[in-house]
N, C-alpha and C positions, 0 to 999 in steps of 0.2 A: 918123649920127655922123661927126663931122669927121674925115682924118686925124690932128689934132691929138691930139682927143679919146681915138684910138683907141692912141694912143701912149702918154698917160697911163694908160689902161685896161693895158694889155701892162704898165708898168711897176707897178703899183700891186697886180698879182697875181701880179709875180714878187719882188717885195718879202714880199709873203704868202708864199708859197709861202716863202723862204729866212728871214725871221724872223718871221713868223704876225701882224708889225701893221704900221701905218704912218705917220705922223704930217704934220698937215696942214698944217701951218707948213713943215716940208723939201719937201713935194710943193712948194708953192706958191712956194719959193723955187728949186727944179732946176726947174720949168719955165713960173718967170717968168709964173704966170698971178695974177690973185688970190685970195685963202682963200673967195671966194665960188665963185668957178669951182671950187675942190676940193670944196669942200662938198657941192655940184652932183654931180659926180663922183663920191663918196663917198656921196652918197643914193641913185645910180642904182643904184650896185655891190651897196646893201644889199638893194635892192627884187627883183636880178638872184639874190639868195642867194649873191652871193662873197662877204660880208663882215658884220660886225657893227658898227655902228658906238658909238664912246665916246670919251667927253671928249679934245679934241685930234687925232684922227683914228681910226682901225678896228684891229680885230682880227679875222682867221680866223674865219671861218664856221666853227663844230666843234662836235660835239653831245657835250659833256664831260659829261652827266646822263644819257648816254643816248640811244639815237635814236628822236624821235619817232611816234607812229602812221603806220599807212602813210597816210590821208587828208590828215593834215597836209603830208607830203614830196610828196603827188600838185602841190603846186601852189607848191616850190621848184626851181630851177633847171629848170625846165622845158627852156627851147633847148637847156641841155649834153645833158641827157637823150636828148633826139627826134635831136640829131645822133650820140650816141654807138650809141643804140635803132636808127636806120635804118640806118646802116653795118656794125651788128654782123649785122643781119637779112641781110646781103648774103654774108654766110659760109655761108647755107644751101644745100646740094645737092638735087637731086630723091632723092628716096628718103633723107635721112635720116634716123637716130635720135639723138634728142637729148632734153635735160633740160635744164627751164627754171627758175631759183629762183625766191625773194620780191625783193618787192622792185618801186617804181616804175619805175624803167627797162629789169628786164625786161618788165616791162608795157607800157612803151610798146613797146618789141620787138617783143611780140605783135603789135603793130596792123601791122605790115610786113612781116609774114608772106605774099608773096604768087606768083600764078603757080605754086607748087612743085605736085610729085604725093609722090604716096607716103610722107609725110612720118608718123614714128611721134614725137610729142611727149609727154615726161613733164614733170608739173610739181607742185609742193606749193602753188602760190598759187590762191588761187579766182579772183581777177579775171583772172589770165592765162589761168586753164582757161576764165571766160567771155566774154573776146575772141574767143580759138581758136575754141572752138565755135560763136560766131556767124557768125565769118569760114567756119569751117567748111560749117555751114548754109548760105551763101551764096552756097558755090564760089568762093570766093578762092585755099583750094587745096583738095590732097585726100589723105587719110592718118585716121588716126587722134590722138585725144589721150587721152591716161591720167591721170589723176588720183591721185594718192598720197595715200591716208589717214592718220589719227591726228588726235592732240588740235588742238583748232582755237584759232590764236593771236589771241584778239580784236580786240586793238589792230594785229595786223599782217596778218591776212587768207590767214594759211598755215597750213600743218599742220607736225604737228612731234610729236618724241616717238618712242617706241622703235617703234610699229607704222607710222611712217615709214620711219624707217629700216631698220628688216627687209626693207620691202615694195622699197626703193632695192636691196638688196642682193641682191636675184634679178633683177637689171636688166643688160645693158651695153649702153652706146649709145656711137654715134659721139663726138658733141658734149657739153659740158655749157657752159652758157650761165651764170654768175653774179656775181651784184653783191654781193661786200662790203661791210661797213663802213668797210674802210678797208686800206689798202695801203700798204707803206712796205718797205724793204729785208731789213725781219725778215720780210716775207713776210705773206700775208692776215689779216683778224681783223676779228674781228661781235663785235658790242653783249651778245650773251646766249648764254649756253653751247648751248640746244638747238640756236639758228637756227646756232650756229657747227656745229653736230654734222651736221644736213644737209647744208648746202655742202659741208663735208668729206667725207659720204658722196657724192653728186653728184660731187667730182672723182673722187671716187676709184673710180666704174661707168662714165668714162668716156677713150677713146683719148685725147681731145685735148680740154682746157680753155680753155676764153676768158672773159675775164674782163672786165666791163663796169663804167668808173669816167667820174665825172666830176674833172672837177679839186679839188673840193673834198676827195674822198677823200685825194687824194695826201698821201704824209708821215702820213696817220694809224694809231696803232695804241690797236685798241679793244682792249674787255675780254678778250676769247677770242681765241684763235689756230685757225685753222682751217688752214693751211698753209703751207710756205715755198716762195719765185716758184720753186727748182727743180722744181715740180711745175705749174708754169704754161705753158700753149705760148704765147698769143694775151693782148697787152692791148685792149681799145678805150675808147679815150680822145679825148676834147675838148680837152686840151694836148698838146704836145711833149715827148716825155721828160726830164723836171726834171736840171739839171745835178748831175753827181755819181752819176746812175743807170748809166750807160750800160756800165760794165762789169760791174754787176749783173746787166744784162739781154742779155746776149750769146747765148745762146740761145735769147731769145723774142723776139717778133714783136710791134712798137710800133704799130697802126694808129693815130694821127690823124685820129678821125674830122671830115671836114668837108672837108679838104683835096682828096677827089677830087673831092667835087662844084664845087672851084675850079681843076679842070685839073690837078692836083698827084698825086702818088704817094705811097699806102701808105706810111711810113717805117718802118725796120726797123731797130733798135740794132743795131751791129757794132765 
């Protein structure tokens, strides 16, 4: 991709992000290219899951009906995900205890799991218990993983339900590792009252919270509330903290995932 290209890209998902659409006739007049070259631009974005597109230019990628199956999501935004999933994996210590939610990008998480010892993993998703476990079997690392029972959520591939939650509440661990629905200044919120009831148990068996988003999240608030950011330590993120955040987020920690793998440093709101 051109710098050109990449230019328009930055600007066309900070226009998202600050009024949720954009229109292709303005793109194509602020940067003097033709409404073919936007158009271009604007299919690539939708294929990339920033964006939807509709008559005259895009709208906000946002799951307003609801958030799809987890198989569905396995195979949108995938980049933001692997870049958010492998920098969050870099938070791990040898010997910790942690709790992993639902969810595709803690799943890909799991896949980066590597080199540690001692490692004691709780989780409610089945595909993340059978990454671990294979990783496991293979001596990738070495620890333990526990699995948390209760009702099994068809479409999402986790457990959920009151004998979750009991089973969470005789737990404390270090870390809790989880990906909302969505994140916005009122603080966390999921698609459906159990899945919101979990994560909320999950932060709350654990010292220190991290919380795994792509930019798509940002600015969203779903159905359920699960928590407010004073209960957050750690973001990991694939954008830059969105303007207008930064006093909100004064005592937690903004990683930027992607940035150190380009020489750069961790950035932390202050």
């Amino acid at each position: 991709m051109s710098i050109l290209a990449v230019e328009r890209k930055k600007f066309v998902l900070d226009q998202l992000q600050t009024s949720g659409k954009v229109n292709a006739s303005e793109l194509s007049r602020v940067f003097d290219v033709s409404m073919e070259t936007i158009r271009r631009d604007l299919d690539l974005l939708e294929k990339e899951g920033y964006l939807k597109r509709v008559h005259g230019g895009a709208v906000k990628s946002n799951f307003d009906l609801g958030e799809p199956p987890f198989a569905q999501r396995q195979n949108v935004r995938t980049a933001s995900k692997q870049k958010v999933a492998k920098c969050a994996a870099k938070l791990i210590n040898h010997g910790d205890t942690f709790v992993m939610g639902g969810g595709t990008t803690v799943l890909e998480m799991a896949n980066h799991i590597r080199g540690l010892t001692k490692l004691t993993i709780v989780t409610n998703s089945l595909p993340t218990a059978n990454v671990l476990m294979d990783s496991l079997n293979q001596g990738l690392f070495s620890g333990e993983v526990i699995f948390v029972g209760g009702a099994l959520h068809a479409e999402q591939h986790s457990s959920r339900g009151a004998l979750c939650e009991i089973m969470l509440d005789h737990l404390k661990v270090n870390k809790a590792f989880v990906s909302p629905g969505g994140i916005a200044l009122s603080g966390l919120s999921e698609y459906e009252i159990e899945e919101a009831a979990i994560s909320r148990k999950m932060i709350g068996v654990a010292k220190e919270v991290i919380i795994l988003v792509d930019h798509s999240k940002l600015g969203i608030e779903a159905l359920c509330k699960i928590s407010p950011l004073q209960e957050i330590d750690v973001i990991v993120c694939d954008q830059e903290v969105p303007n207008g955040w930064e006093s909100q987020l004064e005592q937690i920690e903004w990683i930027t995932a992607g940035i150190e793998e380009n020489g750069g440093n961790n950035s932390e709101s202050d």
